[in-house]
N, C-alpha and C positions, 0 to 999 in steps of 0.2 A: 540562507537567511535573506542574503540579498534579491534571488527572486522569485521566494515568498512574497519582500514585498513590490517587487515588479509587478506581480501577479494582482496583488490587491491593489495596486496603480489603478492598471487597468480596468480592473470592475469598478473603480470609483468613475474613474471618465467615461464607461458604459452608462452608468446607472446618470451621470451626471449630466448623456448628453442625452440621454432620452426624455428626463424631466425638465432642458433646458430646450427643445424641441417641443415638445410641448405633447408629444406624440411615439412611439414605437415603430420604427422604420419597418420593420415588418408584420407587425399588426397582429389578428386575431385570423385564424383560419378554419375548414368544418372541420378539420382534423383535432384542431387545439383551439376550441371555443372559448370566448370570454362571455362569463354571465355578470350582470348588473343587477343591482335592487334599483327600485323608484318605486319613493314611499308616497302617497300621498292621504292627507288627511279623510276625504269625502267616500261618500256610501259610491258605491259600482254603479248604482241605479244614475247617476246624475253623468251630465255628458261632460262635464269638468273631468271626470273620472275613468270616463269609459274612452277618452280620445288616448289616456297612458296604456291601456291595451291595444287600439288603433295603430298607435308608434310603435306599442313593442313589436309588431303582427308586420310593420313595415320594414321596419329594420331588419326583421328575421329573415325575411325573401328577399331584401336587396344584399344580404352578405351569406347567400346562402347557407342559412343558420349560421356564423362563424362569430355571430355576436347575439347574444340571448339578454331579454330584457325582464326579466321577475316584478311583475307587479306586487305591492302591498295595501291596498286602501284600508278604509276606515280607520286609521291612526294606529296600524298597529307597530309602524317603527318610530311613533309618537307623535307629538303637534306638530304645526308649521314650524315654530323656532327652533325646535330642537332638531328636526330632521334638516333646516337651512344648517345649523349649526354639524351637522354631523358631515353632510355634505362640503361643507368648509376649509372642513378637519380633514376629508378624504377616508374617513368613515364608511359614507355612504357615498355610492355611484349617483344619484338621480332625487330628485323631490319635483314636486308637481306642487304649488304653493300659490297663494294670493299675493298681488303685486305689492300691495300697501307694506307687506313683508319687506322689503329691500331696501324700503327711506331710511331702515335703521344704520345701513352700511352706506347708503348715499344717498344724500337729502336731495338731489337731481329726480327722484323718482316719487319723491312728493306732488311732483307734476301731477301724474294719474290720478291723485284724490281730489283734484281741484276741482270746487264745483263749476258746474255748465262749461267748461273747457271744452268741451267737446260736442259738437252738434249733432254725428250721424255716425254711420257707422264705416264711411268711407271713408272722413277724415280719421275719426280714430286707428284705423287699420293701415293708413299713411303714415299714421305716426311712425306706430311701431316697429312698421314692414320696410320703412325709408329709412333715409339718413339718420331723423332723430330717434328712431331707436337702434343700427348699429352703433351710432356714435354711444350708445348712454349702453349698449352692451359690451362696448370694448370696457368704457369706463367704469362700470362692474366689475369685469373680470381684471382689472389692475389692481382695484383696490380690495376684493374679494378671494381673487384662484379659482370664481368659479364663472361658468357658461351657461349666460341665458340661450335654451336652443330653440323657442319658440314663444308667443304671445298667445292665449287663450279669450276666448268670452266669456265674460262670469254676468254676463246679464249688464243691466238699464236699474241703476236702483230711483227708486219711487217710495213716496212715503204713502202708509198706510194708518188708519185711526181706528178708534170705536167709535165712541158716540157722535162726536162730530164730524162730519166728513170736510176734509180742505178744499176750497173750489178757489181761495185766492190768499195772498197772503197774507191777511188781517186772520184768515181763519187758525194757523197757525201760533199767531200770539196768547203764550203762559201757557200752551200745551207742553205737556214732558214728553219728549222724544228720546225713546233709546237709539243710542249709534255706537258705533265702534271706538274703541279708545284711540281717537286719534286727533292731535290739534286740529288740522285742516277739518273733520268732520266736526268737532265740537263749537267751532270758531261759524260753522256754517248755521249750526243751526240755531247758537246764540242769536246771527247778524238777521235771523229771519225771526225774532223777538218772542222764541221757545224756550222752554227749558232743556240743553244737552243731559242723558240720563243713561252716561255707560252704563253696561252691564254685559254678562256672557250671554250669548246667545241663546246658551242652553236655557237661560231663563225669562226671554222675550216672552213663552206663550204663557207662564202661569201670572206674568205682570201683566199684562194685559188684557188678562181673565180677572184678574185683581181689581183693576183698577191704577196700582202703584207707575203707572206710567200709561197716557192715553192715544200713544202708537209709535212705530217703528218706520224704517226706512231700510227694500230692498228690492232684489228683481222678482220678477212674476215669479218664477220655477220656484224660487225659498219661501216667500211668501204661499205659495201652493206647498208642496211637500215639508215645513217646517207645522203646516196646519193651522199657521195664524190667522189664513181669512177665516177660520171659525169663529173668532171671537174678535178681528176687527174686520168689519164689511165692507169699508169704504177704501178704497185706490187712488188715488191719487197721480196722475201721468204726469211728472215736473221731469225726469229723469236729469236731474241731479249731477251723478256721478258715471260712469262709467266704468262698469267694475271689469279687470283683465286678471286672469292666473298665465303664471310661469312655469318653464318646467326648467330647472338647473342642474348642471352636470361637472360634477368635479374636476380638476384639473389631475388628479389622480386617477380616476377612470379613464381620463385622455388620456393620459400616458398609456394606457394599455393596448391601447390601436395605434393605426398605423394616421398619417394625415386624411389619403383617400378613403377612412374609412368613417374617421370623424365630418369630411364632409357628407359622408350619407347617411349619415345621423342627421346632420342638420337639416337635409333635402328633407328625408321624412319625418323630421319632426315636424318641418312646415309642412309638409301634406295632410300632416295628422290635424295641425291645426286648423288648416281651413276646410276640411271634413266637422272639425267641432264646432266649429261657428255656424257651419252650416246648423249644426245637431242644435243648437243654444238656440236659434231660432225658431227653429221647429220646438222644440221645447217648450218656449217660452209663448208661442200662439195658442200649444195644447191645455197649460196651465191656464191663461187666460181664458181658455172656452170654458174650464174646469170650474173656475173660482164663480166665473157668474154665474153659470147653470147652478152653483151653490147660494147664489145668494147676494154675491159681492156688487156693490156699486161701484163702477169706475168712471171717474171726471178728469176732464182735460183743464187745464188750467193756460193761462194769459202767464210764460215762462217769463214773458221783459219784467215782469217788478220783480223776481225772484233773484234774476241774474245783476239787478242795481242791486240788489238787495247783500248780493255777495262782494260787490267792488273790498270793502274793508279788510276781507279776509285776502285779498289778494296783495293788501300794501302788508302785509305781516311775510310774505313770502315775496320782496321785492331779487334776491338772492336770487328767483327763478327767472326774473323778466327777459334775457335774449333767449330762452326755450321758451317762454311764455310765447315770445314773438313768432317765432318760428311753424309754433303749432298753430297759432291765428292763421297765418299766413297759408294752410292748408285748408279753411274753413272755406 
């Protein structure tokens, strides 16, 4: 009896140090492969999507095969929350998600909805790729369990109308704007003297075939492939927001590797992303030649009264000010 539980000692302090290491001292080999899921919501077609087969294709020849990555798109292991949440749980190995997703677990990452925060694409990719974002990735994974392993591009959102086109910010006022259910978004478009008008996505094209809302806010590629410039013409270049997806990784799928193997995860998960950012721009030029050759107007607007315009929504989020500062300081 006694060692019986000698025996079951032992596998506890196995089992114990391997999850307190955070890793599998000997890891996954081609012999005895580890397969992963990473679920992610979006159609194959879009490069938000097509970067999680990029990763899996990289990881696969840097561990020659000894870690296999199964992609699931178009939501088939569910939405963003539930597959964040399944991920959490150590359910699921992997999700590929929208950043705005994470403010729920740490309001630090409310940062990224912040309108005009971000000027270009250099600073924002400072952010994420620097200090301020490993620091806001450990403080994730403390309060989380799980692993940001990369930053994606989800586009420049812009708002788009029907009947009247925005060329400045008077043009704006008592227009109903659909946006995403989120303070920072709602609080933006109040302070620009709109009506905010959540609603799902899925229903953006028949309201504004309607009437029931007279336009939206997003980047070229969804504005293109969602089909809305059908039925609004007009573009609008304020770029707003700067939209980024994540790709997250259980602390339970870690434990099944070894440390060196999670760090080539990481490597190519950063490879894959800046293959995607490449892709989201190329994207996002093809959409824009797409939409006018259809029809679409697009106007540049004078950003400085848009960005006074937003001061108010920033004293609501004063909690953010030394990250506030830090990201300026990269501008």
């Amino acid at each position: 009896m006694k060692k019986l539980l000698s025996i079951s000692a032992m596998l506890l302090l196995v089992v114990g140090s391997v999850f307190a290491n955070g890793s599998s001292e000997e890891g996954a080999t081609p012999e005895n492969p580890v397969e992963f899921k990473l679920a992610d919501n979006s159609p194959i077609s879009t490069p938000l999507c097509a970067v999680n087969f990029k990763f899996s294709e990289l990881v696969e020849e840097a561990t020659n095969g000894a870690i296999h990555i199964e992609v699931y798109p178009d939501a088939q292991l569910g939405n963003e929350n539930e597959t964040i949440e399944q991920v959490k749980a150590g359910v699921l190995d992997l999700t590929r998600v929208n950043i705005i997703q994470l403010a729920q677990y740490d309001p630090n990452f409310q940062l990224f909805n912040l309108p005009y925060i971000f000027v270009d694409d250099e600073q924002r990719w400072s952010v994420t790729d620097g200090e301020i974002g490993q620091s806001l990735n450990e403080e994730f994974h403390d309060i989380t369990s799980m692993n940001i392993l990369a930053y994606l591009d989800s586009g420049w959102r812009c708002f788009y109308t029907t009947d009247k086109a925005v060329q400045s910010l008077a043009d704006l006022k008592g227009m109903k704007i659909r946006v995403m259910n989120s303070d920072s978004n709602i609080a933006m478009i109040k302070s620009f003297g709109a009506v905010a008008t959540p609603m799902a996505y899925s229903d953006v094209f028949s309201a504004l075939q309607t009437g029931v809302i007279d336009g939206a806010e997003n980047d070229f590629v969804s504005y293109d492939t969602s089909g809305h410039y059908e039925v609004a013409k007009n573009y609008t270049i304020d770029r707003h927001t700067a939209s980024f997806g994540v790709i997250l990784m259980s602390d339970k799928a870690k434990s099944k590797i070894s440390e060196e193997q999670y760090q080539i995860i990481l490597d190519c998960a950063y490879e894959a992303s800046l293959w995607q950012r490449e892709a989201m721009v190329a994207k996002e030029n093809e959409s824009k030649d797409k939409v006018i050759a259809a029809g679409s107007s697009i106007y540049e607007v004078n950003v400085e009264e848009f960005q006074e315009a937003v001061q108010p929504v920033y004293e609501q989020y004063s909690d953010l000010a030394p990250l506030i500062e830090k990201v300026y300081a990269l501008k």
